[in-house]
RODO-2510 file (C-alpha; in nm, 4 decimals, decimal comma):
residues 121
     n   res          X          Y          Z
     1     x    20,3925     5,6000    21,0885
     2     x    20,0907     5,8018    21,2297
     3     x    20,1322     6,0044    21,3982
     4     x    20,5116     6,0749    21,2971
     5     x    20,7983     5,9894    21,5596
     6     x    21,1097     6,2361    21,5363
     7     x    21,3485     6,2336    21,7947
     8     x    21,6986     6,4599    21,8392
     9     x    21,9429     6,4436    22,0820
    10     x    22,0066     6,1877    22,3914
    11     x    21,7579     5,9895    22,5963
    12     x    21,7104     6,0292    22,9378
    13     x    21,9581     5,7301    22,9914
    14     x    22,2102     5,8788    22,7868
    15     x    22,1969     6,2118    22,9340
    16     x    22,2243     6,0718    23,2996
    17     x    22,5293     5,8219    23,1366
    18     x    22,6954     6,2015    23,0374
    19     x    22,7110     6,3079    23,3632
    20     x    22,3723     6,5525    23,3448
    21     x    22,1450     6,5783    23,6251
    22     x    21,8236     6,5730    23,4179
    23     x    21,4448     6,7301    23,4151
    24     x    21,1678     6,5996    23,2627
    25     x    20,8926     6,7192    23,0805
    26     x    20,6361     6,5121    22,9071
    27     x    20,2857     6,5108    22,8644
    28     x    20,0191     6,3356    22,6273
    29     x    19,9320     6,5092    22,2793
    30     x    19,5550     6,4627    22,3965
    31     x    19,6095     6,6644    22,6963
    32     x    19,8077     6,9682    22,5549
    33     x    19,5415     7,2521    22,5684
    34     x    19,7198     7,4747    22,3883
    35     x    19,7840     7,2338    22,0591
    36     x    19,4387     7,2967    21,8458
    37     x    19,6028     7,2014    21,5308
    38     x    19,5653     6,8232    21,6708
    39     x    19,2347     6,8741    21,6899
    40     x    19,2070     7,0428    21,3860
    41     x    19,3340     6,7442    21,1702
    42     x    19,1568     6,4487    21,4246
    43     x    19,4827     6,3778    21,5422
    44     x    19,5557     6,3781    21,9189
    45     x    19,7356     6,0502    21,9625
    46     x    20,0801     6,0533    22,0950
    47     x    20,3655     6,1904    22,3774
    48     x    20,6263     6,4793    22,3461
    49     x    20,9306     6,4682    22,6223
    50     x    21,2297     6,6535    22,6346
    51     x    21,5231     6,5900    22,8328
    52     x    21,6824     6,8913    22,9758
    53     x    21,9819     6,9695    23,2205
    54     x    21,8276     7,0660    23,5123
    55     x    22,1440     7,2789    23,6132
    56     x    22,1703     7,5021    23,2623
    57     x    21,7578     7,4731    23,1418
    58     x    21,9323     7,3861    22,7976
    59     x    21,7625     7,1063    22,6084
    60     x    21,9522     6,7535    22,6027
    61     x    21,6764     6,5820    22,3538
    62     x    21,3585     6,5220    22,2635
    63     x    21,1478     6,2570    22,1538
    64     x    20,7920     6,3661    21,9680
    65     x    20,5550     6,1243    21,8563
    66     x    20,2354     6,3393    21,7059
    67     x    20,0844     6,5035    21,4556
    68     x    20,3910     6,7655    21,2718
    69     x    20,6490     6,5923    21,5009
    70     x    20,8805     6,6006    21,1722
    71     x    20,8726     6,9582    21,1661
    72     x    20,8498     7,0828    21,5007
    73     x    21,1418     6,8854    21,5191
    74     x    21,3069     7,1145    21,3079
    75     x    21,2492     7,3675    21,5852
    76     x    21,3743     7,1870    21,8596
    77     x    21,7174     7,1280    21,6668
    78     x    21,8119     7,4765    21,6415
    79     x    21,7214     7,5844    21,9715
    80     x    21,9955     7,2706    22,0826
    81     x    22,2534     7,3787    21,8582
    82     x    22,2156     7,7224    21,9360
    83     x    22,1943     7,7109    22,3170
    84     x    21,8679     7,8441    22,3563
    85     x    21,6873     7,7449    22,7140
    86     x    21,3926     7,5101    22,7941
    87     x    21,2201     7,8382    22,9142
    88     x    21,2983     8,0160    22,6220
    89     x    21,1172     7,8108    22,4213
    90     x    20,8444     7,7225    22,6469
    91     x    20,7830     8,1326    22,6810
    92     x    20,7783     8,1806    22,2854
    93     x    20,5135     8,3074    22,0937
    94     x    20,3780     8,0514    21,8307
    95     x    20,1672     8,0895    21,5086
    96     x    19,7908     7,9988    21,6275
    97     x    19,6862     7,7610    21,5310
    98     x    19,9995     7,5382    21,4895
    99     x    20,1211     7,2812    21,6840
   100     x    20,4646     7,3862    21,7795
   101     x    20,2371     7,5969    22,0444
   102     x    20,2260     7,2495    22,2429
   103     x    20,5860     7,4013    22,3367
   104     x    20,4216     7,6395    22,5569
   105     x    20,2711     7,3289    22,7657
   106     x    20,4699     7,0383    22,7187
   107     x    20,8154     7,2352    22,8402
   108     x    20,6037     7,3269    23,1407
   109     x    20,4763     6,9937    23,2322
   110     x    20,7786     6,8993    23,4619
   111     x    20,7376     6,4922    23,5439
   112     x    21,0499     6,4521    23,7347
   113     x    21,3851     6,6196    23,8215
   114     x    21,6482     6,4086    23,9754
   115     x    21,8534     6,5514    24,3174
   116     x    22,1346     6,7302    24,3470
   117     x    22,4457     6,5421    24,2959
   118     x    22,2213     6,2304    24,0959
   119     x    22,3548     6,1586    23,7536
   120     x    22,3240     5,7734    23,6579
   121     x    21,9838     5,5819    23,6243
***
């Protein structure tokens, strides 16, 4: 598949089923400014969203359909596992050019955050 789909984690549906009140980011590959490496390889098709409790700023899961998705996904993992924040990796420092610096956009491209006290679809 091109660009490559990896995904890790719940969906937005699942988190809300959990119990999580959820945020939103998401934006389209050919809008990240700060991803040249898409550019780079004439690749800018695609989406990246991530699901993350809007309470804790800890990621819930993400779904990444572009260019390196199969190995930025291998970023995203970690940071899950290991409890590191939505901001945290949104305020990293990335090689240049790569594309996990799309990080530094995408987790700041809020879309939606549901209310207080909302947790099902």
């Amino acid at each position: 598949m091109t660009p490559p789909l990896a995904t890790v984690g719940l969906t937005e549906k699942q988190a809300r089923a959990a119990g999580h009140r959820v945020k939103i980011t998401s934006q389209p590959v050919a809008e990240i400014v700060a991803m040249p490496r898409a550019y780079a390889v004439e690749e800018p098709r695609g989406l990246m969203k991530f699901v993350i409790d809007a309470e804790s700023d800890r990621i819930l899961g993400a779904a990444l359909l572009s260019v390196d998705a199969q190995e930025l996904i291998n970023t995203v993992a970690p940071a899950m596992r290991h409890g590191i924040t939505a901001t945290d990796l949104r305020d990293a420092i990335y090689t240049h050019p790569s594309s996990t610096e799309a990080f530094n956009d995408v987790l700041g491209a809020v879309v939606r955050i549901d209310e207080p006290g909302t947790t099902q679809a």
